[in-house]
KOLLO-338048 format. One line per field, with one value per residue (C-alpha): residue in three letters; x, y, z; residue number from 0. Coordinates in nm, 4 decimals, padded with zeros to 6 digits. Layout:
REM residues N
r = (ALA; ...)
x = (X; ...)
y = (Y; ...)
z = (Z; ...)
k = (NUM; ...)
***
This chain:
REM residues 422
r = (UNK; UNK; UNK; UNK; UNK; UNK; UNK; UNK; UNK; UNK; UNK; UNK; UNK; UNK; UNK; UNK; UNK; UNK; UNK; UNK; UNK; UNK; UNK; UNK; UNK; UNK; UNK; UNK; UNK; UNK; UNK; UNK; UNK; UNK; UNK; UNK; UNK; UNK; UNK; UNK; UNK; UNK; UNK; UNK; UNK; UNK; UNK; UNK; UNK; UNK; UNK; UNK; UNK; UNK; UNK; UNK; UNK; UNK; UNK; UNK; UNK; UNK; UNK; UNK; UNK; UNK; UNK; UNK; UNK; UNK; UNK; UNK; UNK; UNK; UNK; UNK; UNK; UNK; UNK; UNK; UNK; UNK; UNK; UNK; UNK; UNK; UNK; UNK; UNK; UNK; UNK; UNK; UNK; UNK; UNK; UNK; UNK; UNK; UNK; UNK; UNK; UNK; UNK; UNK; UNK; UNK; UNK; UNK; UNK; UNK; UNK; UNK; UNK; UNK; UNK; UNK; UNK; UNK; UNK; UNK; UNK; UNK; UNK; UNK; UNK; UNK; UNK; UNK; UNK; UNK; UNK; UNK; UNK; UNK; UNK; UNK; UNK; UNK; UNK; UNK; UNK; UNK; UNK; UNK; UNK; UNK; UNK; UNK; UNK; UNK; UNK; UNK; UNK; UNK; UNK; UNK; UNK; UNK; UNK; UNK; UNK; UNK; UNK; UNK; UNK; UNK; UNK; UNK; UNK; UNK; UNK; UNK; UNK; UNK; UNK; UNK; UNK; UNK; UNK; UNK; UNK; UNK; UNK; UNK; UNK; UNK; UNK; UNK; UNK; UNK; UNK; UNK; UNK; UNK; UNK; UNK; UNK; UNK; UNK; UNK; UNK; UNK; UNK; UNK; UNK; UNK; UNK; UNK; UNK; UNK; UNK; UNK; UNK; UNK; UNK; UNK; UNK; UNK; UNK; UNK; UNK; UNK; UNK; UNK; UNK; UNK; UNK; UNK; UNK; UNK; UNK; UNK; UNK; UNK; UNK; UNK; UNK; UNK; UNK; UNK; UNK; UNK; UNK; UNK; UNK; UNK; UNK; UNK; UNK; UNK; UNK; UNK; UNK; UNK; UNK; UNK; UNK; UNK; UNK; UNK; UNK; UNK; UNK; UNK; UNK; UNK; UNK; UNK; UNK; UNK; UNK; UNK; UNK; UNK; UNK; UNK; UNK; UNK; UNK; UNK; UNK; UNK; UNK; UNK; UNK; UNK; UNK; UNK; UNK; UNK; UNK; UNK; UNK; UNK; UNK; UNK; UNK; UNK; UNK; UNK; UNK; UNK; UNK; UNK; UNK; UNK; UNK; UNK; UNK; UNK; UNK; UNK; UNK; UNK; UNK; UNK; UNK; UNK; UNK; UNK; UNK; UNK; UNK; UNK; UNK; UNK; UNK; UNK; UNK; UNK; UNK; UNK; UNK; UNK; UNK; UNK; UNK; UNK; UNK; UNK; UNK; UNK; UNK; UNK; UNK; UNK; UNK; UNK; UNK; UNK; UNK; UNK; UNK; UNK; UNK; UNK; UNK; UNK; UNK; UNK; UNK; UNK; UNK; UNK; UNK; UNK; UNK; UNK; UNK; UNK; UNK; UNK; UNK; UNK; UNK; UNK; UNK; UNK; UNK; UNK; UNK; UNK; UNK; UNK; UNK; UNK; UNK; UNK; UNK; UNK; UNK; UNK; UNK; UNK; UNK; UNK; UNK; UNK; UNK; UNK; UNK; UNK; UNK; UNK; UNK; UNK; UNK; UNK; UNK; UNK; UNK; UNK; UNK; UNK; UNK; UNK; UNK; UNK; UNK; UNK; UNK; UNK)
x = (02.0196; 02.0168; 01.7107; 01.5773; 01.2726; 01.1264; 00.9864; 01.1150; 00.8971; 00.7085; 00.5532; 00.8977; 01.1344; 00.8332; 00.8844; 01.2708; 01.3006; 01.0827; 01.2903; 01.6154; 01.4657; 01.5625; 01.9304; 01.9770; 01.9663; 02.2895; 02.2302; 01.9557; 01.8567; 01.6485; 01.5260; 01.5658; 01.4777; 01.5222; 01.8189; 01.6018; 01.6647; 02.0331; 02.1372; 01.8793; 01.9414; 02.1607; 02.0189; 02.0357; 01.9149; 01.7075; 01.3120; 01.0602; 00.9183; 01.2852; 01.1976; 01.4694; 01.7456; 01.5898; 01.6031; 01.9428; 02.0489; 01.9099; 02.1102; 02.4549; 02.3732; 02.2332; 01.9363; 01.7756; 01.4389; 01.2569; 00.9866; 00.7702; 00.6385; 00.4573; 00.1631; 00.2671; 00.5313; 00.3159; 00.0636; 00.3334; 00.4504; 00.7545; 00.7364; 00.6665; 00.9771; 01.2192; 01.0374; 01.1922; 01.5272; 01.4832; 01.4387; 01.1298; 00.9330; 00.6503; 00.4134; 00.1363; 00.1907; 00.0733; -00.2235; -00.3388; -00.2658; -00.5098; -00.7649; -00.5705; -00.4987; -00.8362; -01.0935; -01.3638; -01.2082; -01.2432; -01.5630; -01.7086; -01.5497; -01.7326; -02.0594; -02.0005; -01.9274; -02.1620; -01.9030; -02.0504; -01.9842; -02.1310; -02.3570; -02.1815; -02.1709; -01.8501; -01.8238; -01.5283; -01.7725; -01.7691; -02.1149; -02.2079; -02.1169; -02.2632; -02.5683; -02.5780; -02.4791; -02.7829; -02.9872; -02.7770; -02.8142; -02.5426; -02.2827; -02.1565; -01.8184; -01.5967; -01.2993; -01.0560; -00.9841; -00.6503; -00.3665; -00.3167; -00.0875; -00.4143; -00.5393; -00.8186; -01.1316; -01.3125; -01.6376; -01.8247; -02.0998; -02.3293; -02.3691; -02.1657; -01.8654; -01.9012; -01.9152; -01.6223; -01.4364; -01.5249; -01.4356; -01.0893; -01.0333; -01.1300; -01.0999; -00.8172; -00.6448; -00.5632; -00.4280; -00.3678; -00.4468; -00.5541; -00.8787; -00.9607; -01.2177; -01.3908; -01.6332; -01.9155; -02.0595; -02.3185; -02.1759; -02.1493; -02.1449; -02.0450; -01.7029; -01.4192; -01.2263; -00.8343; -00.7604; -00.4058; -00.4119; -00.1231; -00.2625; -00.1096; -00.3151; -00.5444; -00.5854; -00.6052; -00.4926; -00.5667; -00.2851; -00.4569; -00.7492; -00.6050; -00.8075; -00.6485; -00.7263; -00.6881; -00.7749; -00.5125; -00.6939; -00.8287; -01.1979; -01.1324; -01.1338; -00.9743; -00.8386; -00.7621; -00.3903; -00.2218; -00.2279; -00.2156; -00.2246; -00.3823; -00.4299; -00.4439; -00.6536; -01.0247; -01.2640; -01.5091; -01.3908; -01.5474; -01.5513; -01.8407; -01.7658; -01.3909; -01.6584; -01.8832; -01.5660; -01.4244; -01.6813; -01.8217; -01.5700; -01.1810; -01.2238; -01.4765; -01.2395; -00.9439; -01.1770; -01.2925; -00.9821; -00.8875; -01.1674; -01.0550; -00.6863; -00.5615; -00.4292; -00.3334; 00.0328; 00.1338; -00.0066; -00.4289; -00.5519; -00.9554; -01.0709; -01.4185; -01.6594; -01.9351; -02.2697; -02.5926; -02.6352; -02.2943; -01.9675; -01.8938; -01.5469; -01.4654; -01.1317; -00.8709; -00.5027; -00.2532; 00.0297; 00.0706; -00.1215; 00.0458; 00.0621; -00.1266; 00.1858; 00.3309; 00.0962; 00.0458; 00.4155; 00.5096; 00.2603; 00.3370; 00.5040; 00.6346; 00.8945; 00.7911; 01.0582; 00.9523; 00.5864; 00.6684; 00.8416; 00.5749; 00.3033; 00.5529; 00.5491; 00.2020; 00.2325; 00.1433; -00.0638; -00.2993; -00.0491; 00.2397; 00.1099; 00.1020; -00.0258; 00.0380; -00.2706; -00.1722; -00.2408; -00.0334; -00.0852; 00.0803; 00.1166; 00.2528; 00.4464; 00.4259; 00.4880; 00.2382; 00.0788; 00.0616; -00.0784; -00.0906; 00.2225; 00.4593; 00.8437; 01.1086; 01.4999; 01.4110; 01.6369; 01.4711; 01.5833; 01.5251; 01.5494; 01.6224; 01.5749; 01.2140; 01.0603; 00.9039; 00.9754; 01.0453; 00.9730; 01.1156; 00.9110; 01.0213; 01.3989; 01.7038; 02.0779; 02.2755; 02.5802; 02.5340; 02.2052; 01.8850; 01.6318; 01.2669; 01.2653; 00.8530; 00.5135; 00.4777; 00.8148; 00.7886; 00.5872; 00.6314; 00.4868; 00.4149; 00.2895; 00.1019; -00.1263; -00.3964; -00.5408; -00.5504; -00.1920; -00.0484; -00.2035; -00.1403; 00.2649; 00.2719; 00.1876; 00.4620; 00.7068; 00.6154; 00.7572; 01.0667; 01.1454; 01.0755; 01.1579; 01.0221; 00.6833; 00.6374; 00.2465; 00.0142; -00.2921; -00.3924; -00.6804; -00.5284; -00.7129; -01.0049; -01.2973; -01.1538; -01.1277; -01.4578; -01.5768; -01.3949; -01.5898; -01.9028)
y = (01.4864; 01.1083; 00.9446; 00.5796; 00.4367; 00.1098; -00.1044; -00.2573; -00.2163; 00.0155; 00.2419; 00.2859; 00.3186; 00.6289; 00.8145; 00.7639; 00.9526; 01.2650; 01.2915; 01.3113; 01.6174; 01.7486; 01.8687; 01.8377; 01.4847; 01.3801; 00.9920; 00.8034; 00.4398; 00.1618; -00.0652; -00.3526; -00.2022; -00.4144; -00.4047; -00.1883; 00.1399; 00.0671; 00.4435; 00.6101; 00.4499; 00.2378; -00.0984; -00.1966; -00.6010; -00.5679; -00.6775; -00.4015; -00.6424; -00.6820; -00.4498; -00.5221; -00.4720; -00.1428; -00.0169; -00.0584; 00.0415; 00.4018; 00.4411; 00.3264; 00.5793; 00.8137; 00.8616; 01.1532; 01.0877; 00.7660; 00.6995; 00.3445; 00.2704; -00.0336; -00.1337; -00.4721; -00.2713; 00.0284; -00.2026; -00.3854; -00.0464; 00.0182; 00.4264; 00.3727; 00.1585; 00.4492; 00.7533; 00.5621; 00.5599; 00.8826; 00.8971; 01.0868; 00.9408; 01.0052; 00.7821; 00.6609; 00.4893; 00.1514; 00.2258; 00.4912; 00.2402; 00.0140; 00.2082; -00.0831; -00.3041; -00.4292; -00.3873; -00.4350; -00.1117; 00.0731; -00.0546; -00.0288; 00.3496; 00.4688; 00.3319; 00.4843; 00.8288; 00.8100; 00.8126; 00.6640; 00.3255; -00.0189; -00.2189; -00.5031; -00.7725; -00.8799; -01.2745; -01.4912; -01.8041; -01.9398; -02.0875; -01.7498; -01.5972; -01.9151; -01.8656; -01.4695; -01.5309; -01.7360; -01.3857; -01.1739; -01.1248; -01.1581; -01.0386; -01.0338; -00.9164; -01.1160; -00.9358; -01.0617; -00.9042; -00.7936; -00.7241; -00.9926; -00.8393; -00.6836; -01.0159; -01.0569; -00.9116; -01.1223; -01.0316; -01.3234; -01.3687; -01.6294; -01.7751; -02.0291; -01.8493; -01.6118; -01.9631; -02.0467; -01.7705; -01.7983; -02.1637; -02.0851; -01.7227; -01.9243; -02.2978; -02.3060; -02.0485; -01.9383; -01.5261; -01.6672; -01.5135; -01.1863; -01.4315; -01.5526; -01.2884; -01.1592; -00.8677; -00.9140; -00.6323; -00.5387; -00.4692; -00.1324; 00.0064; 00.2628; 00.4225; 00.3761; 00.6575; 00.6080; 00.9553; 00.9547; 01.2516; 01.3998; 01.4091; 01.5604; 01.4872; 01.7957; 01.8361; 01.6468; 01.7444; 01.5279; 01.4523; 01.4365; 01.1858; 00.8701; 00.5244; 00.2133; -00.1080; -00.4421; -00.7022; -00.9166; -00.8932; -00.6654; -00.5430; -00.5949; -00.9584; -01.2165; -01.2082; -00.9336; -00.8417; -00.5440; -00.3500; -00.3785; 00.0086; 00.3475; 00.7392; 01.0744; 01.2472; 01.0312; 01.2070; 01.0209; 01.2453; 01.6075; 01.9640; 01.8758; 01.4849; 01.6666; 01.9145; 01.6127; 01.3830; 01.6432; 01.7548; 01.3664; 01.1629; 01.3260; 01.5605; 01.3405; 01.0101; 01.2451; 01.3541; 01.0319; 00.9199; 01.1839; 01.0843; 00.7528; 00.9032; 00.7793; 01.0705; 00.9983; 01.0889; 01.0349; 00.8877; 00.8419; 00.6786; 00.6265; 00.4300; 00.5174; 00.4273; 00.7154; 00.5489; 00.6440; 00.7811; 01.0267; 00.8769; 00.6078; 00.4457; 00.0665; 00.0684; 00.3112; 00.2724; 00.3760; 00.4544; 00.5525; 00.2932; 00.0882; 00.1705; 00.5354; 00.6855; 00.6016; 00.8534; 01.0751; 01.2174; 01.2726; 01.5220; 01.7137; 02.0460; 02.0352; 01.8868; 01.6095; 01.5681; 01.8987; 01.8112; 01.4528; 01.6454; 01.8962; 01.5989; 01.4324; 01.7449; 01.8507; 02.1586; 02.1184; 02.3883; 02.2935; 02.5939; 02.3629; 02.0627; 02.1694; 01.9758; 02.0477; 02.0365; 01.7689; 01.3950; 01.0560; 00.6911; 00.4436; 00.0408; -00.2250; -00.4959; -00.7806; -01.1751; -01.3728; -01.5994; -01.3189; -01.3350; -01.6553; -01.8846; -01.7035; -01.8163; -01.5063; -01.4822; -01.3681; -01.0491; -00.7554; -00.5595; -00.2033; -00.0171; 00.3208; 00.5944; 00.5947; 00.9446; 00.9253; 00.7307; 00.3485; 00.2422; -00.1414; -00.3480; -00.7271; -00.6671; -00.8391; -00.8485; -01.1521; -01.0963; -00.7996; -00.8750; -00.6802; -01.0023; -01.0257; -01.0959; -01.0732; -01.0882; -00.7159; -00.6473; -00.2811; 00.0047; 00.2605; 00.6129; 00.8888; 01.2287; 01.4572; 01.7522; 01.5150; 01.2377; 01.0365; 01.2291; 01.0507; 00.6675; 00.6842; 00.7961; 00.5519; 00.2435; 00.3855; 00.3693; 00.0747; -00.0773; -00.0446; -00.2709; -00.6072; -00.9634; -01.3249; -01.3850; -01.0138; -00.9344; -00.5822; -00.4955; -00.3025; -00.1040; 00.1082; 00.4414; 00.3358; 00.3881; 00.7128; 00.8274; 00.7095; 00.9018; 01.1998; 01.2278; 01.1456)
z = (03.5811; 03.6226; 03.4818; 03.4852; 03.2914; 03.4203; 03.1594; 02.8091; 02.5301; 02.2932; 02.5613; 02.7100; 02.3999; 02.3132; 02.6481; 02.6606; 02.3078; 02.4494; 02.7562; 02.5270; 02.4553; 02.7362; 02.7488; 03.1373; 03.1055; 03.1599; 03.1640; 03.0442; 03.1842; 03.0754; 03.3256; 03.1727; 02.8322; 02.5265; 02.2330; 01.9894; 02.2081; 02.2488; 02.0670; 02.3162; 02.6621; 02.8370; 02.9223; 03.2892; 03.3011; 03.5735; 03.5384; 03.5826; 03.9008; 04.0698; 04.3205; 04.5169; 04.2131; 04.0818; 04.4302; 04.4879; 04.1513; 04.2022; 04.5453; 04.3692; 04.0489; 04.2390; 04.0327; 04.0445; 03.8921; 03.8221; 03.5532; 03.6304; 03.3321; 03.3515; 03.5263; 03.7691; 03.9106; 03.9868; 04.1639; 04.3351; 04.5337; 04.3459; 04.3780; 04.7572; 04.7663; 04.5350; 04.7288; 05.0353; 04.9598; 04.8341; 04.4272; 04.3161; 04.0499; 03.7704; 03.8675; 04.1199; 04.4887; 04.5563; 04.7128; 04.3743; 04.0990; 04.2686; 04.0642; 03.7378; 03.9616; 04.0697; 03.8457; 04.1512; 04.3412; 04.0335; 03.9539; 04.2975; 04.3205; 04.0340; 04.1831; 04.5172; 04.3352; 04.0556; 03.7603; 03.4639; 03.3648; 03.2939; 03.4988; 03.7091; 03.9257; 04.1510; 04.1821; 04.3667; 04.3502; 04.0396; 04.0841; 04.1810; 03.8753; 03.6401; 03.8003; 03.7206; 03.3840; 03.3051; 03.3894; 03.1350; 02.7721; 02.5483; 02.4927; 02.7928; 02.9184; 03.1847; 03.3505; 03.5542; 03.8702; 03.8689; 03.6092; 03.2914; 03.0455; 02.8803; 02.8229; 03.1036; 02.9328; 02.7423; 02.5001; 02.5155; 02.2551; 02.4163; 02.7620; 02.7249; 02.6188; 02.8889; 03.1619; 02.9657; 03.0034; 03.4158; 03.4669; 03.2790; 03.5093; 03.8412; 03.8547; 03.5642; 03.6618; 03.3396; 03.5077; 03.8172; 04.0949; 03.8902; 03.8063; 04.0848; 04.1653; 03.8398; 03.7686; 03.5265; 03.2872; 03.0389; 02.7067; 02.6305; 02.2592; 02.0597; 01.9749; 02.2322; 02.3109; 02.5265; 02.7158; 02.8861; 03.1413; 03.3544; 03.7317; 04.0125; 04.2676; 04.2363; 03.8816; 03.5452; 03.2362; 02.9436; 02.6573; 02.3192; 02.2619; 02.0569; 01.9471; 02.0097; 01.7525; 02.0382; 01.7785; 01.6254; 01.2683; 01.0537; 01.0974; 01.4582; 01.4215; 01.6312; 01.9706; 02.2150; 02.2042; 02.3603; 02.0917; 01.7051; 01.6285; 01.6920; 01.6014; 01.7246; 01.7831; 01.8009; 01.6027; 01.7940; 02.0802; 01.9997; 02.2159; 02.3868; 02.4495; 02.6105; 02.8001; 02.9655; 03.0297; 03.2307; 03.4521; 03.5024; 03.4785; 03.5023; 03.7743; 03.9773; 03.9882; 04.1295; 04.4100; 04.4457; 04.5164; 04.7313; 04.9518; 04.9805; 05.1295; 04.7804; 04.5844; 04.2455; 04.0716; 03.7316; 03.3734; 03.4214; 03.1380; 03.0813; 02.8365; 02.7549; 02.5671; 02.3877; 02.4086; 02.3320; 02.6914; 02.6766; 02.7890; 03.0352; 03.1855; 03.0710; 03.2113; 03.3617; 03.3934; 03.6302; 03.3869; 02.9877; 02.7274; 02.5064; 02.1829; 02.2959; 02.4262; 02.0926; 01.8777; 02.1898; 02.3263; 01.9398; 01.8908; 02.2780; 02.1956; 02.5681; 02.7686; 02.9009; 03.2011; 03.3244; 03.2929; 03.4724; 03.7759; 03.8384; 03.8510; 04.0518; 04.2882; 04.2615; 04.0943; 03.7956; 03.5813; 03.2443; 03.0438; 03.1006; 02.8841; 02.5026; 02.1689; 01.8433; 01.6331; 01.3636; 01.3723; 01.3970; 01.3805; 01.4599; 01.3129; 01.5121; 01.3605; 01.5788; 01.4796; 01.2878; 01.5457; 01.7960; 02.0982; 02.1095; 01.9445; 01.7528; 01.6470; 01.7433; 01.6429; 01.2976; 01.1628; 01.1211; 00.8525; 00.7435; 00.4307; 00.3720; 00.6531; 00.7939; 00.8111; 01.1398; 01.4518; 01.5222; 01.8590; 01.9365; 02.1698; 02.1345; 01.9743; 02.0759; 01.9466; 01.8175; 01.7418; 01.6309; 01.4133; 01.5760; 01.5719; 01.7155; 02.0158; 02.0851; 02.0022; 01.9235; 01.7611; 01.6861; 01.6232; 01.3401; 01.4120; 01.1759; 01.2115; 00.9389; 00.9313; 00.8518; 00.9958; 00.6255; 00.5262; 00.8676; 00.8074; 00.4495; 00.5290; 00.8071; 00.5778; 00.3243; 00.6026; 00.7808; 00.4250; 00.4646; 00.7532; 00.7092; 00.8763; 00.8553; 00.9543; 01.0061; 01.0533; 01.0854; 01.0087; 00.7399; 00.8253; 01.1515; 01.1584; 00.8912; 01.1431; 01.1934; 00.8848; 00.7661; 01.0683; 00.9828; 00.6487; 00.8104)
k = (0; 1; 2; 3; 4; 5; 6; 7; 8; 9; 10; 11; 12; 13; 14; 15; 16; 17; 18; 19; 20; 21; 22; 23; 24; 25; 26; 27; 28; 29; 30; 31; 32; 33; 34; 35; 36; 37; 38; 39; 40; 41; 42; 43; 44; 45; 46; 47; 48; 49; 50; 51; 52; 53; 54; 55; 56; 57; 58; 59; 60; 61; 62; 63; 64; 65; 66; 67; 68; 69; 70; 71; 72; 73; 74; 75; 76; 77; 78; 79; 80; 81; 82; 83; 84; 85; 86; 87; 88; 89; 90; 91; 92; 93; 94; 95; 96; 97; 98; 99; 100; 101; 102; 103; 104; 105; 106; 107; 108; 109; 110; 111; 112; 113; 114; 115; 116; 117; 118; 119; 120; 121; 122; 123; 124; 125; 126; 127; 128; 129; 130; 131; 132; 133; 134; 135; 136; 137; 138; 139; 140; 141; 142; 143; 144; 145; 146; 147; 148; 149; 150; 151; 152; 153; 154; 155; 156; 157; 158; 159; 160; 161; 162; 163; 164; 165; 166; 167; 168; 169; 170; 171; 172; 173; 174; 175; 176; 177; 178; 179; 180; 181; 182; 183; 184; 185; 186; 187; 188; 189; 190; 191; 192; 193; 194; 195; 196; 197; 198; 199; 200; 201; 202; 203; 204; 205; 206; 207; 208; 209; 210; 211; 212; 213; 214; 215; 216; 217; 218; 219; 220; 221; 222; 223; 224; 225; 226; 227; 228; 229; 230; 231; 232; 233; 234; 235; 236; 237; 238; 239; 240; 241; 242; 243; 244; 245; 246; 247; 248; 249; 250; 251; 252; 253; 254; 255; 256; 257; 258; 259; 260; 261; 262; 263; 264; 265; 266; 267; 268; 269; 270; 271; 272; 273; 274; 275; 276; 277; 278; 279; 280; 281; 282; 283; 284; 285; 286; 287; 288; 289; 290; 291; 292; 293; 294; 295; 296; 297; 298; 299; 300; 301; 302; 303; 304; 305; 306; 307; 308; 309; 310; 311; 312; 313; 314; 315; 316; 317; 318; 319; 320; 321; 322; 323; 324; 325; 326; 327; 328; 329; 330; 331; 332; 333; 334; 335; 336; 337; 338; 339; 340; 341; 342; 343; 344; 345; 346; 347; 348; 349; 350; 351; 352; 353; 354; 355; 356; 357; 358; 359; 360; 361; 362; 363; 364; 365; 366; 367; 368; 369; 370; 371; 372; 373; 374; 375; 376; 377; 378; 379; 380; 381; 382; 383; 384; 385; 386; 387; 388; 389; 390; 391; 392; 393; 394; 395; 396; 397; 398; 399; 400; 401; 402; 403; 404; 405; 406; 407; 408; 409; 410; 411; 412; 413; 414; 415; 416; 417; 418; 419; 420; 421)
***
């Protein structure tokens, strides 16, 4: 088979080493990829948004199977556009990945078929929205509308941070056109939970439970970024939290969006939050999480291009998807400065084989130097039978690679842990 991945960072370099699993694959693409997964793929420079490029490229390799990856080329119609012309692909149409790529359809679907989730308000008047905010108690939390690189959510502590945050989203501009409508919600607490879920359009079948650590600094400090870290499985996420998920939330959004003549194919991810009233939705996704996929696909026990074709087809069964019952984690090494400024073209250097998996995100070769090329410059992933056995081997690893103003944090799986013991 001929196989093409869309995308070019962590997420991607993860998926393309589980499909090499698979010895039918006869040639492996990366669309455009990045230098770091040069011995697993060959790179194709075309961006994950060139539509037009990607669609041609398929026809002259005569692809036989597409995975889109990312999220802005999901929402853009990029499987509509590859089904035409004849590829079949892992991954949802246009008018599915909606559900990520406007947070008021997802928001107002959940209230029309009573999944749980935060309270909210929908504003494209920025007055509007001022106005509202004045009625809320902090903290509150400001979305933007559509996609923004996992960027557009903002926790803001007091009223005036959450005004802030609107007068940036709609009369600055500051996403674009992703902020110029925004959704408003009450701030929801407790542990959050990220489920990734094969869904074929009839059924879901949810990967193992992992918890993702978004802020830059230890003690979840400091700003959003896409990612610094995470483990699997979530502690947080027991038998009977899997049980109530299910029935309210998993099974009810794939209906839902059957009902709406919007059937949903490929990688659903909800991120959830366990509150004091059971589990509610604070986000989904229309495609794998970043850095989820990274603890998640090393511990699946099947083949994952099998598993992506029968979603693709519809005929997919919960005995095809298999876990092993261990743990990872995962640390991300990104550059200091990250997400905001950050220098890049620093050589990244590695000592000693790494017992576990490296995943390259932001890499690039010069002249035959691998140098970072990002602000999340790698992952390193490690798997054990325990929870603590896989973050303690994953910071012995992460060790041995090294480059100028590298940067991770140091507590990735802690809260676990702790809970664990608890």
């Amino acid at each position: 088979m001929r196989v093409m991945v869309i995308g070019g960072g962590g997420r991607e370099h993860a998926i393309i080493k589980k499909l090499r699993e698979n010895k039918s694959i006869e040639v492996l693409y990366a669309l455009p990829g990045n230098d770091g997964m040069k011995g697993d793929a060959t790179l194709v420079p075309i961006g994950a948004k060139n539509l037009d490029k990607i669609c041609n490229f398929a026809v002259e390799k005569k692809i036989d199977f597409a995975v889109v990856a990312p999220d802005d080329p999901l929402v853009l119609g990029l499987v509509d556009r590859l089904n035409a012309v004849g590829v079949k692909c892992f991954g949802p149409k246009k008018n599915a990945a909606i559900i990520e790529g406007s947070k008021a359809f997802s928001k107002a679907l959940m209230k029309k078929y009573g999944i749980p989730t935060a309270r909210y308000e929908t504003f494209t008047d920025l007055e509007e929205a001022i106005r509202y905010v004045d009625t809320q108690e902090p903290p509150i939390v400001v979305k933007a509308d559509g996609l923004a690189l996992g960027k557009g959510v903002i926790i803001a502590a007091t009223r005036e941070e959450a005004k802030a945050a609107l007068r940036e989203m709609m009369e600055n501009g500051k996403f674009g056109d992703s902020g110029k409508t925004v959704v408003i919600e009450e701030y929801l607490e407790g542990p959050e939970v990220s489920v990734l879920s094969f869904c074929d359009g009839n059924i879901v079948v949810p990967m193992v439970s992992g918890m993702d650590h978004k802020r830059a600094q230890d003690g979840d400090k400091g700003l959003n970024t896409g990612g610094m870290g995470t483990i699997a499985p979530n502690p947080f996420y027991t038998k009977e939290i899997s049980a109530i998920c299910k029935e309210q939330i998993f099974d009810k959004t794939v209906a839902a969006m059957n009902a709406e003549g919007r059937p949903f194919r490929g990688c659903l991810y909800f991120g959830l939050m366990i509150t004091r009233d059971g589990p509610k939705v604070i986000e989904y996704n229309c495609r794998f999480g970043d850095p989820e996929t990274q603890v998640v696909l090393p511990l699946m026990e099947s083949d994952l291009l099998t598993v992506m074709m029968k979603t693709a087809d519809g005929t997919l069964d919960p005995s095809d998807v298999k876990f092993s019952t261990g743990s990872a984690c995962c640390v991300i090494m990104a550059s200091a400065g990250y997400p905001e400024h950050y220098e890049k073209g620093y050589e990244i250097v590695q000592k000693g084989e790494i017992d576990g998996e490296v995943y390259f995100a932001g890499a690039k070769d010069r002249d035959g130097t691998l140098v970072t090329n990002g602000g999340r410059v790698l992952g390193v992933t490690v798997k054990g039978d325990t929870l603590m056995g896989a973050v303690t081997k994953c910071y012995e690893e992460i060790k041995k690679i090294t480059f100028e103003n590298a940067y991770y944090r140091s507590d990735i799986g802690a809260k676990a842990i702790k809970a664990e013991k608890n």
